[in-house]
C-alpha positions in Angstrom: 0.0 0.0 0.0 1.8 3.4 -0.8 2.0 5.8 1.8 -0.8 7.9 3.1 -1.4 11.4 2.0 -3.1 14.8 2.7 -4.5 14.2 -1.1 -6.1 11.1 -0.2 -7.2 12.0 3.0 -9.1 15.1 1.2 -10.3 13.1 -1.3 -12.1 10.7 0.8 -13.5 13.6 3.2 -15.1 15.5 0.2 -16.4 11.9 -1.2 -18.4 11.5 1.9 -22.3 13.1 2.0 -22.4 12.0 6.3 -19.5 11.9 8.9 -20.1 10.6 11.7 -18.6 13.3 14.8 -18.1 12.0 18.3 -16.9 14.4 21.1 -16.9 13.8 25.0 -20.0 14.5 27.3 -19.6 17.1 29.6 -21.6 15.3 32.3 -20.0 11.8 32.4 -17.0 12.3 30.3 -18.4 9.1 27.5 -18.2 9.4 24.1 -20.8 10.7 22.0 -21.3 9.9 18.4 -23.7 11.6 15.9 -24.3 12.4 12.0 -23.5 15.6 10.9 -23.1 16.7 7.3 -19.8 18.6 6.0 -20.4 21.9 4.3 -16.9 22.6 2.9 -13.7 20.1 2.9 -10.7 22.2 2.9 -7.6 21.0 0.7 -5.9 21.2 4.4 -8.4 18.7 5.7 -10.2 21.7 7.5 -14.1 20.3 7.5 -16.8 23.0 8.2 -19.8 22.5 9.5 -22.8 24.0 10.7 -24.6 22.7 14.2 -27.4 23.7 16.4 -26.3 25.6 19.4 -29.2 24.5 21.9 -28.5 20.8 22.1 -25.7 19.2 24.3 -23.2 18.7 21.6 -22.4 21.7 21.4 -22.3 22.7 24.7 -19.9 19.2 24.8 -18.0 20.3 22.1 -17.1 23.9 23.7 -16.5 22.3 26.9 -13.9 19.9 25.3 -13.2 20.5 21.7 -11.1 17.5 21.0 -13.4 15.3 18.7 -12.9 12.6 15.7 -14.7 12.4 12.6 -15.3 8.6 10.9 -15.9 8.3 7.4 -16.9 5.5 5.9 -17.2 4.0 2.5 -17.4 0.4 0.8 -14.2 -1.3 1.7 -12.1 1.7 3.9 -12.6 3.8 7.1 -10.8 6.8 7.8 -10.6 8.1 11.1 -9.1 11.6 11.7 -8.8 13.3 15.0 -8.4 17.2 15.8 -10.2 19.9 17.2 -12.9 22.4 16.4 -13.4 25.9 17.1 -16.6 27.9 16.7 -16.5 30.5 14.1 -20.3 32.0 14.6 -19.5 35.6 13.9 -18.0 34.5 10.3 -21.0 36.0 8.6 -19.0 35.7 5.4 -18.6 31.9 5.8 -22.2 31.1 6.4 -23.2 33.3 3.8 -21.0 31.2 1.5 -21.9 27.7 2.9 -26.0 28.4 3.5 -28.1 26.3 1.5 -31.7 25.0 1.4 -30.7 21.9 3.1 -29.4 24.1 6.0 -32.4 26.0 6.7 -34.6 23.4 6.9 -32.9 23.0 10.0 -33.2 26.7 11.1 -36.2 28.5 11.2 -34.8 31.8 11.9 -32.3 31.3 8.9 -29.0 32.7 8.6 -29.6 35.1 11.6 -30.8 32.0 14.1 -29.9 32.5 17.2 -29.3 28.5 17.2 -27.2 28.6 14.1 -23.7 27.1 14.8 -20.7 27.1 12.6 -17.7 25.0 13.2 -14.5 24.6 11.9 -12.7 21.1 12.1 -9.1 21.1 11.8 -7.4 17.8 12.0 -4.4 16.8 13.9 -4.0 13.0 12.3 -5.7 10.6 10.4 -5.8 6.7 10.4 -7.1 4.8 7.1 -7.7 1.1 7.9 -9.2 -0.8 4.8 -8.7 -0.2 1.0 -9.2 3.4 -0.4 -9.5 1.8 -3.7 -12.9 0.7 -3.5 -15.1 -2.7 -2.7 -13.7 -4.8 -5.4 -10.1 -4.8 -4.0 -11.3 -4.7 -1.0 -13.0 -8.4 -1.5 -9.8 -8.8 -3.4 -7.5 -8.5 -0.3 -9.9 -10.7 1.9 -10.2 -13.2 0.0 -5.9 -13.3 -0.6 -5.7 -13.3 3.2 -8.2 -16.3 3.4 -6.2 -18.2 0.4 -2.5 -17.5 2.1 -3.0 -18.2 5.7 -2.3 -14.4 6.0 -3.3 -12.3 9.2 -5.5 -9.2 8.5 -3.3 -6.0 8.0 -3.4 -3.1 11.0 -4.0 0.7 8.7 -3.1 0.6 5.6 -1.8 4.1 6.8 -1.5 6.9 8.9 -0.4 10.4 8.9 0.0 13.9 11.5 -1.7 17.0 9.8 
């Protein structure tokens, strides 16, 4: 497997519709997992993203701001690990990232009171599977199966 890149890692991030974002609960310090949708994948692996400010993850993730994101496709997983800080007063960004989808999620629109807008930037990254898709992905199991082999750890990782 060649090495990992910041390319690659990109690549995948923008290919992905639904991330899935966990942080740490601010009242029992477990993990918390949930969907969010990416409005903008940087070429530096910065992710954007806008969130609703009156439910607990936010409030978890201003209390601790260390979170992962997981993104998954047929046949690879990439996990990447950084931080996020809110950018709510970057009127300019959520003028450029607003869309229908959005505000169906806020009533009061742009100017919400609820509106959120984060701004993920990763630290590291870990791909475990194949990046090249489901059929070598089969491919690979099934050569492990045939040669006795043991499953491979990532196929790469890589500090932002």
């Amino acid at each position: 497997m060649s090495e990992l890149t910041l390319e690659t890692i990109v690549e995948i991030m923008r290919s992905e519709r639904f991330v899935m974002m966990t942080s740490v609960s601010r009242d029992d310090g477990r993990l918390h997992s949930h969907p969010m949708t990416p409005q903008l994948v940087t070429d530096d692996a910065e992710v954007w993203f806008f969130i609703g400010l009156d439910g607990g993850q936010a409030d978890d993730i201003d209390k601790n701001p260390e979170i992962n994101l997981s993104f998954a496709e047929v046949g690879s997983w990439l996990s990447v690990s950084g931080h996020v800080q809110f950018e709510n007063s970057n009127r300019a960004m959520i003028d450029r990232l607003w869309t229908d989808s959005t505000a169906a999620w806020f009533e009061g629109g742009k100017e919400d009171p609820q509106l959120g807008l984060m701004r993920f930037v990763g630290e590291s990254a870990q791909l475990w599977g194949n990046p090249s898709g489901r059929i070598a992905s089969v491919a690979e199991i099934a050569r492990t199966k045939l040669t006795d082999g043991a499953a491979e750890g990532p196929a790469g990782a890589i500090e932002l």
